[in-house]
C-alpha positions in Angstrom: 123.6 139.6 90.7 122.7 139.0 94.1 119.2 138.0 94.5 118.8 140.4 97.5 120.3 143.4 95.6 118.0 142.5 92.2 114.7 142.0 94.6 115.7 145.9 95.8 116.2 147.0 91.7 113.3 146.0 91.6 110.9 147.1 94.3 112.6 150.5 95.8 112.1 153.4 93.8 111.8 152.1 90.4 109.5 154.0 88.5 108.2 151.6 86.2 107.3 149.4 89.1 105.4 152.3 90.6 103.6 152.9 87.8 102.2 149.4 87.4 101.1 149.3 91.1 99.7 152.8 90.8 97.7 151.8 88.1 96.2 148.8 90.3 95.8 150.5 93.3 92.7 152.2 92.5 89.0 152.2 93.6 87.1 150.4 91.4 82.8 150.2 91.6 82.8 147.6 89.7 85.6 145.2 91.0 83.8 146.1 94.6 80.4 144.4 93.1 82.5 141.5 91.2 81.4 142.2 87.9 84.9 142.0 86.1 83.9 138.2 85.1 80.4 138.2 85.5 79.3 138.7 81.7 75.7 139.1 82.2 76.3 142.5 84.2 78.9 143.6 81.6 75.4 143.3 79.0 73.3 144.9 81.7 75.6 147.9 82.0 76.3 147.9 78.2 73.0 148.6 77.5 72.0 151.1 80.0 75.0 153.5 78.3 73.7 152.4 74.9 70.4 153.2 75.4 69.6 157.0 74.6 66.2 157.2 77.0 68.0 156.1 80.0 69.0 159.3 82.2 72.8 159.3 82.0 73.5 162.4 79.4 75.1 160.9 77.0 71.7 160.8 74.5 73.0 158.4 71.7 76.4 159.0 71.7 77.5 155.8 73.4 75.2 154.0 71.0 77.1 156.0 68.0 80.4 154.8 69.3 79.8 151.2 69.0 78.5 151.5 65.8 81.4 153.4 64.8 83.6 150.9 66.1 81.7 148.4 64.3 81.7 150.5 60.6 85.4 150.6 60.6 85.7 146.7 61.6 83.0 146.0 58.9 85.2 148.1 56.4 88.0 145.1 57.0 85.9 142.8 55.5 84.7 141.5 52.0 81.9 143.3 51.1 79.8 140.7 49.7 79.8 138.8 52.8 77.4 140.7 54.6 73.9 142.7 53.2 73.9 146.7 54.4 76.4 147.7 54.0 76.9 150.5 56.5 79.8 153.2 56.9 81.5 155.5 59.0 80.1 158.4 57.4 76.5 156.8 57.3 76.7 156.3 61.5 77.8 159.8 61.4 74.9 161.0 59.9 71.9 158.5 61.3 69.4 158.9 63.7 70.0 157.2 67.4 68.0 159.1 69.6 64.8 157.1 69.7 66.6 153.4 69.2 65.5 151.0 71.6 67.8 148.7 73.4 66.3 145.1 74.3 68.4 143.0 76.7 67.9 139.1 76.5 65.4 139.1 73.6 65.2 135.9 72.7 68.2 135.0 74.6 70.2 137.6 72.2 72.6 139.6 74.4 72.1 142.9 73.2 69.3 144.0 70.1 69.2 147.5 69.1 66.1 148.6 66.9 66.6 151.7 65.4 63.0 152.1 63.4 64.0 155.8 61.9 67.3 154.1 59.9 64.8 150.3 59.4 68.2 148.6 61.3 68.4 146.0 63.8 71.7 145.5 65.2 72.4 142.1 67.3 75.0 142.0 69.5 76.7 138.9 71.3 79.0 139.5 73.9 81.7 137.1 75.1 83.9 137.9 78.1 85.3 134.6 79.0 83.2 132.4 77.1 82.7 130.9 74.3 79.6 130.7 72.2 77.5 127.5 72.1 76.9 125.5 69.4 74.3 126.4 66.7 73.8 129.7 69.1 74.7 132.6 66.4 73.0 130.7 63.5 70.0 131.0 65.3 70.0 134.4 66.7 70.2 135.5 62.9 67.4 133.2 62.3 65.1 135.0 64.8 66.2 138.9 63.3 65.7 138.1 59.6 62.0 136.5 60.3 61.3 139.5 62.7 62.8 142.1 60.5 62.3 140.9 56.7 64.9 141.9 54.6 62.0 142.3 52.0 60.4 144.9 54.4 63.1 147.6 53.9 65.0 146.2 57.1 68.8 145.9 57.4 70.6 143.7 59.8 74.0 144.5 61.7 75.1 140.7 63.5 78.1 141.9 65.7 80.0 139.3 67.7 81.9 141.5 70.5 85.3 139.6 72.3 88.1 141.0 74.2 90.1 139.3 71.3 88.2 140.3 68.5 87.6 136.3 67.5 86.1 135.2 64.4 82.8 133.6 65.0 82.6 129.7 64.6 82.5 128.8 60.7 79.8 126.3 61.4 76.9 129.0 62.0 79.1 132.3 62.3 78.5 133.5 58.7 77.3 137.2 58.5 79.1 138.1 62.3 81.3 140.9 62.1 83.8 139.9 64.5 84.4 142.8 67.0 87.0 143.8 69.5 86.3 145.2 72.5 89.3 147.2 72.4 87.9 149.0 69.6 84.2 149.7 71.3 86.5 150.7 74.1 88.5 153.5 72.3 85.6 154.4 70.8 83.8 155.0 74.6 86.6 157.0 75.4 86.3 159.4 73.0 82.8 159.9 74.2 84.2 160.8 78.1 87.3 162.8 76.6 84.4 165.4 74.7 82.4 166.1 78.3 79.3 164.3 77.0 76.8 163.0 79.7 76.5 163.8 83.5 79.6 164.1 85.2 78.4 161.2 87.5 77.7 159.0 84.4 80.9 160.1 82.9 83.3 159.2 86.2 81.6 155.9 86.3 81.9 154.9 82.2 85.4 155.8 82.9 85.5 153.3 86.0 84.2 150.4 83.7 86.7 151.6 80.7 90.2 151.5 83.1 88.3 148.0 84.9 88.0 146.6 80.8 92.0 147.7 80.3 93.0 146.3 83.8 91.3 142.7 83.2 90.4 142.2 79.6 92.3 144.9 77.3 95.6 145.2 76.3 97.0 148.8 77.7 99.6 149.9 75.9 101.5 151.8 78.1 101.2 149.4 80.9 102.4 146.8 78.2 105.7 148.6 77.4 106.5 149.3 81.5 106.2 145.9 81.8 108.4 144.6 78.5 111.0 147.2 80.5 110.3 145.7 83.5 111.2 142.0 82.6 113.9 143.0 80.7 116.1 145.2 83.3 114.8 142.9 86.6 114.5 138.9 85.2 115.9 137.6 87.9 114.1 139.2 90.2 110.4 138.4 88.9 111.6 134.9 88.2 112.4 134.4 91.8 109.0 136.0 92.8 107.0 133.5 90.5 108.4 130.7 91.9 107.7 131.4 94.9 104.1 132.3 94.2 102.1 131.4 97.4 98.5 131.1 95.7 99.8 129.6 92.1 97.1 128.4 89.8 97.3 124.9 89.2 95.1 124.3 86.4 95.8 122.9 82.8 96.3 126.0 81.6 99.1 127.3 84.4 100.3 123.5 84.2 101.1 124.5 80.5 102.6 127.8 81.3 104.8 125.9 83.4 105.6 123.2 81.1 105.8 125.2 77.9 109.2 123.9 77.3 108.1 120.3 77.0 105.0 121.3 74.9 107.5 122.8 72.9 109.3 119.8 72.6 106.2 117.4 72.0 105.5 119.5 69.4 108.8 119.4 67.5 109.1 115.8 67.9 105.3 115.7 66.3 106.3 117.6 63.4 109.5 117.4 62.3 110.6 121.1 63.1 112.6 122.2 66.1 109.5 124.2 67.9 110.6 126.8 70.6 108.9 129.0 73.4 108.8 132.4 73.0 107.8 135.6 75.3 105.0 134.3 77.1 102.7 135.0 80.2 99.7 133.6 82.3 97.4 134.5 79.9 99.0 133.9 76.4 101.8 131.1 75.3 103.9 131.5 72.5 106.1 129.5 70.3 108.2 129.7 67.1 109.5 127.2 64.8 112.9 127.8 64.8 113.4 127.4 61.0 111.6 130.3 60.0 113.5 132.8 61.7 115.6 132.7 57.9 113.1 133.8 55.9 112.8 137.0 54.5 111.9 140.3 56.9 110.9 137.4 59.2 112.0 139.2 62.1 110.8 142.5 62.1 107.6 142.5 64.3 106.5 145.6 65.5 105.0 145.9 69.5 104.7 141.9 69.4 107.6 139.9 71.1 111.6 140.7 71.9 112.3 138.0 69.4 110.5 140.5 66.8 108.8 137.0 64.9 106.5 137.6 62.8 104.3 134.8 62.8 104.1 132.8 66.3 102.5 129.8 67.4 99.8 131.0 70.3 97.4 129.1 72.9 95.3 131.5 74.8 92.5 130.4 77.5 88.4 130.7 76.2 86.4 130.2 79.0 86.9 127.9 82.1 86.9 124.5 79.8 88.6 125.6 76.3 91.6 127.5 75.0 92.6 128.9 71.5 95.2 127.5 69.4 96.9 129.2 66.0 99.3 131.0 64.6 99.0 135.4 64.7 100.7 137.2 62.3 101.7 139.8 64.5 102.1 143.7 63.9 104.8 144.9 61.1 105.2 146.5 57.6 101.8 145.6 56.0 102.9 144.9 52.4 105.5 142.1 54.2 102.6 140.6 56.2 100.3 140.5 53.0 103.1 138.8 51.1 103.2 135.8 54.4 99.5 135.7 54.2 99.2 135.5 50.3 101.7 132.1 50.2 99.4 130.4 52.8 96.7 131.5 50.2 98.3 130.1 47.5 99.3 127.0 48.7 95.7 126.4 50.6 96.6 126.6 53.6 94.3 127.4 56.8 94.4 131.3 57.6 91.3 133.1 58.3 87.7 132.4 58.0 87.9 135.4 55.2 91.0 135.1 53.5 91.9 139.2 55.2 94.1 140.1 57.1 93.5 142.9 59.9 96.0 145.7 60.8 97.4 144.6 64.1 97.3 140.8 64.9 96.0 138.5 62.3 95.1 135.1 64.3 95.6 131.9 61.6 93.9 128.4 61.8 92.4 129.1 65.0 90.8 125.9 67.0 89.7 125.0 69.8 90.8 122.9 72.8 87.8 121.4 75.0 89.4 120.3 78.3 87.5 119.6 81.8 89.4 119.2 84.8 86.9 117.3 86.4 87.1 114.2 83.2 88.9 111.1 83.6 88.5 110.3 87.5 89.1 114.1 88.4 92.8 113.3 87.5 93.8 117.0 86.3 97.0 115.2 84.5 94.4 113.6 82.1 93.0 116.7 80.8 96.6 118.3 80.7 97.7 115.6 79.0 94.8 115.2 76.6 95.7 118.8 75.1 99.6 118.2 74.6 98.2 115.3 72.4 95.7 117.7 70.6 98.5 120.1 70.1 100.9 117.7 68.7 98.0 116.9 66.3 98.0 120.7 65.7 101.3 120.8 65.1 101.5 117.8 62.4 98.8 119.3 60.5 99.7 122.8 60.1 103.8 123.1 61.2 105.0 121.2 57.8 101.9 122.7 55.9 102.7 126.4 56.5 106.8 125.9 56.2 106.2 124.3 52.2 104.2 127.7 51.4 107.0 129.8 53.0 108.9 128.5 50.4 107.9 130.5 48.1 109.7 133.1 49.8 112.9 132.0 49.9 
């Protein structure tokens, strides 16, 4: 096709593309103040809606949506990990209206004190970063000498991401990892029924479409886009070439290199490694060899390739990105049986040996990288990280493939 003609597909009356821009072209309060980044005023914001004395009419309904977000994430996991157990139906039935919400006490995000129900619930929010080390170990510290078990207290440790991370395993033990996604839906629900001032409403829906636009994965806006790429490739390829303010970090220098990470990769492990759907913000690859094994492809909502389990790096912060595999979304009793062979042959999956509904992220670590180490020389850093990940890649590649075959 003619680039000219695919560039007009593309950007004259398509209503997919419309849609997209529509949904970006919008006023935003909290993009004018430059808060989308800025995770303090996401915890200052958080806890004025969570606080049920603060005038904005929603009483302790906010409050009761987090912790109903938090019940059902709680309910994923084993149940002698953590003491208190609390469900669904126990946050529908306690009493929120005189909890107090503390901001920064003792350097813990949010704390909310609920005397009437003897709970304390501890909050840590991460936007872009990543938590420091020792952090989370102590913060649990500080709760369980200030609110004694022994006293009748129980204690809620939630560690809120936009990707629903496990805590570190070092002093994590006892944080319910929490998506945002899921506090989000959960806020929603709380506009949707007319609670609070209309004011107070209009502006928690502001923050909510903000969290979907920058942080969030949007659905909708997720299939319109999958539609997108595939009716107009050409087109976007030409446009992202030509991108006039490209970001030239590690990161974007992997994006643009994937193929030879790919290839490092393979050549580190023995396995022909490939890219897969990727964008700016997540990088995916596949070992080409499992793409044999049983109901391997049959992913639901993941990739076009429809893999089940994918090799993914993901930035954390300015100086760090994610590494490991997800087992993405598809018929449960198939994604158990992947899961249970790693299990069985002791390989790394999750801190807790579960696996969650939608993605299931496996031998996760972390890559530290700096662009400003080795004599500012930005190829140092990138360089440094292809190394780590052929490491990666030796370790867990010819690790995983052995337990797969159990499946053949």
């Amino acid at each position: 096709m003619n680039i000219g003609n695919a560039l007009e597909a593309l950007l004259v009356a398509n209503p997919d593309f419309e849609a997209i821009e529509k949904s970006r072209d919008v006023f935003c309060p909290f993009e004018a103040i430059g808060m989308v980044r800025q995770e303090i005023r996401h915890g200052h914001y958080l806890a004025y809606c969570l606080d049920p004395q603060r005038p904005h009419g929603f009483g302790s309904e906010c409050l009761r949506a987090l912790m109903r977000a938090a019940s059902y994430a709680r309910r994923d996991l084993p149940t002698n990990e953590f003491r208190g157990d609390i469900t669904p139906l126990d946050v529908h039935l306690m009493d929120f209206e005189k909890a107090q919400i503390r901001r920064e006490w003792c350097k813990i995000d949010l704390l909310a004190v609920v005397n009437e129900e003897r709970l304390v619930v501890a909050i840590e929010l991460k936007i872009d970063a990543s938590e420091h080390s020792g952090q989370l170990g102590r913060y649990r510290q500080l709760v369980e000498e200030q609110w004694p078990v022994d006293r009748g207290w129980r204690h809620l440790f939630l560690y809120l991401t936009k990707s629903g991370n496990d805590a570190s395993e070092d002093d994590g033990e006892g944080w319910v990892p929490l998506h945002l996604q899921a506090v989000a839906a959960e806020l929603e629900s709380v506009v949707q029924r007319q609670h609070g001032a209309p004011e107070a409403r209009i502006l928690l829906q502001s923050y909510l479409s903000m969290l979907r636009r920058h942080h969030l994965r949007d659905d909708n806006l997720e299939t319109l886009a999958a539609r997108i790429w595939s009716q107009h490739k050409e087109a976007l390829e030409f446009l992202m070439e030509r991108r006039p303010d490209g970001d030239d970090g590690v990161f974007a220098q992997l994006y643009d290199n994937r193929e030879e990470a790919a290839t490092r990769m393979a050549e580190a492990c023995g396995f022909d490694i490939v890219a897969d759907d990727s964008s700016k913000s997540i990088i995916r690859f596949a070992v080409r060899k499992w793409d044999g094994l049983p109901h391997f492809l049959t992913a639901q909502d993941y990739t076009s390739s429809k893999r089940l389990i994918l090799l993914e790096l993901q930035r954390n912060g300015d100086k760090q990105l994610l590494c490991r595999f997800v087992l993405g979304r598809g018929d449960q009793d198939v994604r158990m049986r992947y899961l249970q062979a790693l299990n069985d042959a002791g390989q790394p999956t999750t801190r807790r040996n579960v696996i969650k509904l939608v993605w299931t992220r496996l031998a996760t670590r972390s890559i530290s990288f700096s662009e400003d180490d080795e004599g500012d020389d930005p190829a140092g850093s990138y360089d440094r990280v292809l190394r780590t990940l052929e490491a990666y890649a030796r370790e867990i590649v010819r690790g995983y493939d052995e337990a797969f075959g159990a499946l053949r």
